[in-house]
The first five atom37 places (N, CA, C, CB, O) and aatype in JSON, in Angstrom:
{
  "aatype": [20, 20, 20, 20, 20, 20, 20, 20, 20, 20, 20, 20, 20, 20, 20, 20, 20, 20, 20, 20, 20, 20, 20, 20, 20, 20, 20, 20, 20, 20, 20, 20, 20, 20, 20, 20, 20, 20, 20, 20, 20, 20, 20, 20, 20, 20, 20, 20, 20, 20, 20, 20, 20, 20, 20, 20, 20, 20, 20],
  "atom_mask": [
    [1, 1, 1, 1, 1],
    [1, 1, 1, 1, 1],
    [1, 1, 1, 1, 1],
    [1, 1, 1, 1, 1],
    [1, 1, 1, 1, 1],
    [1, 1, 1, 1, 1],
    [1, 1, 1, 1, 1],
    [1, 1, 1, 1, 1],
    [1, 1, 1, 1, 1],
    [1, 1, 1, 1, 1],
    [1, 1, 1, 1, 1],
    [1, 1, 1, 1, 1],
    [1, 1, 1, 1, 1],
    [1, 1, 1, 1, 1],
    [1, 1, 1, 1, 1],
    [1, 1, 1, 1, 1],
    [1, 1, 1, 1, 1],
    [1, 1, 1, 1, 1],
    [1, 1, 1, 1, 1],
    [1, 1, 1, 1, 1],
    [1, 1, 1, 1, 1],
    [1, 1, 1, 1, 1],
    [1, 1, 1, 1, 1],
    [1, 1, 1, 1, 1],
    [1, 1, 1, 1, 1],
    [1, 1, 1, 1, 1],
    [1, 1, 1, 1, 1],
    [1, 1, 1, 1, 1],
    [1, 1, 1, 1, 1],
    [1, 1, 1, 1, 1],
    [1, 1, 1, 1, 1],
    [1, 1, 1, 1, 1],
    [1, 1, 1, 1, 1],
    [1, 1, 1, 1, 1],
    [1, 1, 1, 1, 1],
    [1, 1, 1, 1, 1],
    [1, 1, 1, 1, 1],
    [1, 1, 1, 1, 1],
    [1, 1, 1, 1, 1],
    [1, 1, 1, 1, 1],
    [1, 1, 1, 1, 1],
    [1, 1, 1, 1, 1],
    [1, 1, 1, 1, 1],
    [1, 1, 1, 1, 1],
    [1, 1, 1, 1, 1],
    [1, 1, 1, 1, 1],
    [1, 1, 1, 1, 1],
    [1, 1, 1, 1, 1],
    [1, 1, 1, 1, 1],
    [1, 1, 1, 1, 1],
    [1, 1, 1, 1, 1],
    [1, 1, 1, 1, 1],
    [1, 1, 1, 1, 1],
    [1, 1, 1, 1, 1],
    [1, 1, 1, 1, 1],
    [1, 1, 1, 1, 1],
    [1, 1, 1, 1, 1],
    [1, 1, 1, 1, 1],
    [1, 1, 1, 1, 1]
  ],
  "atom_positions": [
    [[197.71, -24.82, 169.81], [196.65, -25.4, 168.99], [196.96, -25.2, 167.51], [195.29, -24.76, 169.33], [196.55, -25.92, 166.6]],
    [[197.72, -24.19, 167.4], [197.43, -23.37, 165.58], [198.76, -24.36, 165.1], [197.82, -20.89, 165.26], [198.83, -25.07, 164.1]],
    [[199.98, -24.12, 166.42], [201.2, -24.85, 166.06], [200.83, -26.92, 165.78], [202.42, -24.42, 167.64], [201.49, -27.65, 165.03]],
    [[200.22, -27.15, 166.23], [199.61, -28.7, 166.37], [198.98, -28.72, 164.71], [198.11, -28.93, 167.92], [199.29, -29.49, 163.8]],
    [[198.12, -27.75, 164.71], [197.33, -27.65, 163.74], [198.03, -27.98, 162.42], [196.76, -26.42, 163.78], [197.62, -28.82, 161.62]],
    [[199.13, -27.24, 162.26], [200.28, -26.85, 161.42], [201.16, -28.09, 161.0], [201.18, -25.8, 162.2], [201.64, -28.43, 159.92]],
    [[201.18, -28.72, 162.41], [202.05, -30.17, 162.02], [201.32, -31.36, 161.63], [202.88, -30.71, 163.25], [201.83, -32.34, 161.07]],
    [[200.3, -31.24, 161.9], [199.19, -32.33, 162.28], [197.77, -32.26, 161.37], [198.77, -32.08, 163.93], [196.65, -32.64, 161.71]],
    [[198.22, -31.62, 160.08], [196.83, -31.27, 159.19], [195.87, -31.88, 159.41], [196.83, -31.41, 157.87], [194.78, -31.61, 159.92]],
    [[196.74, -33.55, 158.63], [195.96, -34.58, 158.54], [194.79, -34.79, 159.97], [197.01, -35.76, 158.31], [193.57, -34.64, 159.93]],
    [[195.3, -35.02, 160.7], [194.95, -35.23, 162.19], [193.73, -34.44, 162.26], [196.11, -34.72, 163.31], [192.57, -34.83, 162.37]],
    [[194.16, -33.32, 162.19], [193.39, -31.85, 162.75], [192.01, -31.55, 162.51], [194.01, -30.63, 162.15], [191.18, -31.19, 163.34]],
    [[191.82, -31.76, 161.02], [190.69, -31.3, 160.28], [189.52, -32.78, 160.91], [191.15, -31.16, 158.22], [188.41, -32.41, 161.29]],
    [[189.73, -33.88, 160.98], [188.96, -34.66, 161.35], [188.44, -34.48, 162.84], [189.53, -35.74, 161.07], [187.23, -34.51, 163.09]],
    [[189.53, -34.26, 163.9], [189.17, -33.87, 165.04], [188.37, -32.58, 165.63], [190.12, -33.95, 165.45], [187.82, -32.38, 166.71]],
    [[188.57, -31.6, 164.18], [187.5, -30.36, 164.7], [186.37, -30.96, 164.41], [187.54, -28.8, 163.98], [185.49, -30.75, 165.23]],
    [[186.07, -31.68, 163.46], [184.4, -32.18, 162.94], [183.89, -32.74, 164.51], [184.36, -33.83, 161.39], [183.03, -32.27, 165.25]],
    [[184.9, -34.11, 164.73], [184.44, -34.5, 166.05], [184.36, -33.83, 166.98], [184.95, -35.28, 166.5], [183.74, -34.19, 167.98]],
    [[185.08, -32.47, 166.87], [184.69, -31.34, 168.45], [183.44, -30.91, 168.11], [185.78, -29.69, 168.81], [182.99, -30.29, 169.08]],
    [[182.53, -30.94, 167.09], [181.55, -29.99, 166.76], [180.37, -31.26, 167.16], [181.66, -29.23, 164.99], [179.41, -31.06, 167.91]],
    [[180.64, -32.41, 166.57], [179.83, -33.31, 166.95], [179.78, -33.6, 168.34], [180.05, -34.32, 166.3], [178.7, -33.67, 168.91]],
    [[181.27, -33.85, 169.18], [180.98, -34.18, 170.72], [180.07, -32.76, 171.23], [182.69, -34.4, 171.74], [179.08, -32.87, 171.95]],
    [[180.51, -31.59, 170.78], [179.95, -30.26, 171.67], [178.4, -30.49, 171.71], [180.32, -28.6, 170.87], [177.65, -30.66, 172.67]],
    [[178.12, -30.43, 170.19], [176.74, -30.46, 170.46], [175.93, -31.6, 171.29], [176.23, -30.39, 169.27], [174.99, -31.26, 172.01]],
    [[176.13, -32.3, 171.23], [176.02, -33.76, 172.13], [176.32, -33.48, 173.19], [176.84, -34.97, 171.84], [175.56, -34.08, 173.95]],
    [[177.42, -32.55, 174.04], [177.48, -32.71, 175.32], [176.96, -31.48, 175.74], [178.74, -33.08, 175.83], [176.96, -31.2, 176.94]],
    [[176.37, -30.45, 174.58], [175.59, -28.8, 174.94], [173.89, -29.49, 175.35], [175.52, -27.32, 172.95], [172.98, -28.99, 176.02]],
    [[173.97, -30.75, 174.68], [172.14, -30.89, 174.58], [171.95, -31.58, 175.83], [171.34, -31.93, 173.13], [170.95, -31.32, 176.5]],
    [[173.25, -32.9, 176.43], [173.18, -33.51, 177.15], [173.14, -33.19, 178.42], [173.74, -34.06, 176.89], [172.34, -33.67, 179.23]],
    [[174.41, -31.98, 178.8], [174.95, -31.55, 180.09], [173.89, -30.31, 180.68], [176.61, -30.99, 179.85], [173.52, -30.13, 181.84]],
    [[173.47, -29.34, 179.11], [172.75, -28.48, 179.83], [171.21, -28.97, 178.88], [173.45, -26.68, 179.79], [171.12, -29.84, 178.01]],
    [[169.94, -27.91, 179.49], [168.7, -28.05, 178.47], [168.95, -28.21, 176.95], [167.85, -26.78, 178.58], [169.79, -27.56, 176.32]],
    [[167.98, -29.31, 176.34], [168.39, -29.31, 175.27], [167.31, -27.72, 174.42], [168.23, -31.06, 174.74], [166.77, -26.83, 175.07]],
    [[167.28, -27.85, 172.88], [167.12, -26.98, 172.11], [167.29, -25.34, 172.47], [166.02, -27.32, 171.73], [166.39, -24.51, 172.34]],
    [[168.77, -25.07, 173.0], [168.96, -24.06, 173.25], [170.37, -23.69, 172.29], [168.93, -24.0, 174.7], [171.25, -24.54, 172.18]],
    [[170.48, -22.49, 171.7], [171.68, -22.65, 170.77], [172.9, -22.51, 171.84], [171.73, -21.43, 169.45], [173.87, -23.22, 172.09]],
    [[172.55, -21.63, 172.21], [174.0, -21.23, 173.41], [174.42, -22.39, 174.05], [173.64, -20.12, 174.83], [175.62, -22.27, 174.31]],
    [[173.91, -23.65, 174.49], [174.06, -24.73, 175.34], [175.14, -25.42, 174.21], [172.5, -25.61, 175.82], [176.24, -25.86, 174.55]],
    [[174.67, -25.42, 172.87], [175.49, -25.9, 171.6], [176.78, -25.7, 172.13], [175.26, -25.06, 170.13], [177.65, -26.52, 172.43]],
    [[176.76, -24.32, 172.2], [177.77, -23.82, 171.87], [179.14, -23.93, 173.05], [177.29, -22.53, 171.5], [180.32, -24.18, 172.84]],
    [[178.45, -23.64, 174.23], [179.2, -24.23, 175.78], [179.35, -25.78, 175.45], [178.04, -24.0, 177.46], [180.51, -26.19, 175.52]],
    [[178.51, -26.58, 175.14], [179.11, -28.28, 175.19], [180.92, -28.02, 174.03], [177.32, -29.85, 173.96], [182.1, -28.36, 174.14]],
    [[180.1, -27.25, 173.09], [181.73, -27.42, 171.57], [182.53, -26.38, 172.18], [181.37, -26.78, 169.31], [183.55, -26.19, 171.51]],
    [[182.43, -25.33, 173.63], [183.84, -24.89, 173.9], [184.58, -25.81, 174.81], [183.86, -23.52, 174.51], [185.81, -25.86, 174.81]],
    [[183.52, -26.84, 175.93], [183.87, -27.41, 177.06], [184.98, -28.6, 175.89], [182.28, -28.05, 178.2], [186.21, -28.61, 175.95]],
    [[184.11, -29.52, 174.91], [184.76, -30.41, 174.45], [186.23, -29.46, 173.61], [183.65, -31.35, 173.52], [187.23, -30.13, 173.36]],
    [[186.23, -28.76, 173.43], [187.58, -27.95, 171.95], [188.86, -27.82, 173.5], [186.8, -25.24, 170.76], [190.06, -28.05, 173.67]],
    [[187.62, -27.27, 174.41], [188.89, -27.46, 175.74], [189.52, -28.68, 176.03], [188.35, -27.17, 177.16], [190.72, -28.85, 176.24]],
    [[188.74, -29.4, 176.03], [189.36, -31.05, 176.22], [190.49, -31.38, 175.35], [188.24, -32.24, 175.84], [191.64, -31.63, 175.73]],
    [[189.99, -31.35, 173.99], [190.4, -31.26, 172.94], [192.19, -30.6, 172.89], [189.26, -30.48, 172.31], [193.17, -31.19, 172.42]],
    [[192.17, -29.51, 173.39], [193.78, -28.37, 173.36], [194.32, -28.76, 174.75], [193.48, -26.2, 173.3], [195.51, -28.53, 174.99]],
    [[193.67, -29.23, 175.52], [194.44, -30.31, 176.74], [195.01, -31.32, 176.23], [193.53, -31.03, 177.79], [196.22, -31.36, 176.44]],
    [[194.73, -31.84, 175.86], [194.93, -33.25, 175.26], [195.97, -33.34, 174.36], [193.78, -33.74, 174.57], [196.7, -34.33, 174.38]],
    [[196.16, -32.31, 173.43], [197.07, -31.74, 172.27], [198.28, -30.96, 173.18], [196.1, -30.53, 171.11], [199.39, -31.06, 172.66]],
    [[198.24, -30.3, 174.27], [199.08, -29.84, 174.97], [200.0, -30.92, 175.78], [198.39, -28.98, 175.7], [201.16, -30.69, 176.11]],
    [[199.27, -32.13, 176.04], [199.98, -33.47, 177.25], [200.73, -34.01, 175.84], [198.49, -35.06, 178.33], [201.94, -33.93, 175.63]],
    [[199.91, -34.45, 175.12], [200.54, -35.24, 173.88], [201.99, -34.31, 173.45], [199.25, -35.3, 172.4], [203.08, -34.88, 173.36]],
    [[201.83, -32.71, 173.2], [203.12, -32.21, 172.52], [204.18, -32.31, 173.68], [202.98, -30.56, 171.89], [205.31, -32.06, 173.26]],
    [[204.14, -32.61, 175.0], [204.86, -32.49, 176.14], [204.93, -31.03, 175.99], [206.22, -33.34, 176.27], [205.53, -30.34, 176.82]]
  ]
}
């Protein structure tokens, strides 16, 4: 992730905003909404997606 991060500034900094936006969206959606912790499980489930995705792409 840090190494991606490193090559991929440009890239990077836009895609954490969108991990923070999908998380919360999929913390309110997947579990009860107005709970902070649910926030916070949707933005680890999506950041996981996220370092999958960055892992297939680096081969």
């Amino acid at each position: 992730m840090f190494i991606a991060f490193k090559r991929h500034p440009h890239i990077m900094a836009p895609l954490l905003r969108l991990t923070n936006v999908l998380g919360f969206w999929a913390g309110r959606t997947l579990f009860r909404p107005n709970d902070v912790n649910n926030d916070f499980k949707g933005i680890l489930i999506v950041f996981a997606y996220l370092v999958l995705g960055l892992k297939v792409a680096d081969g």
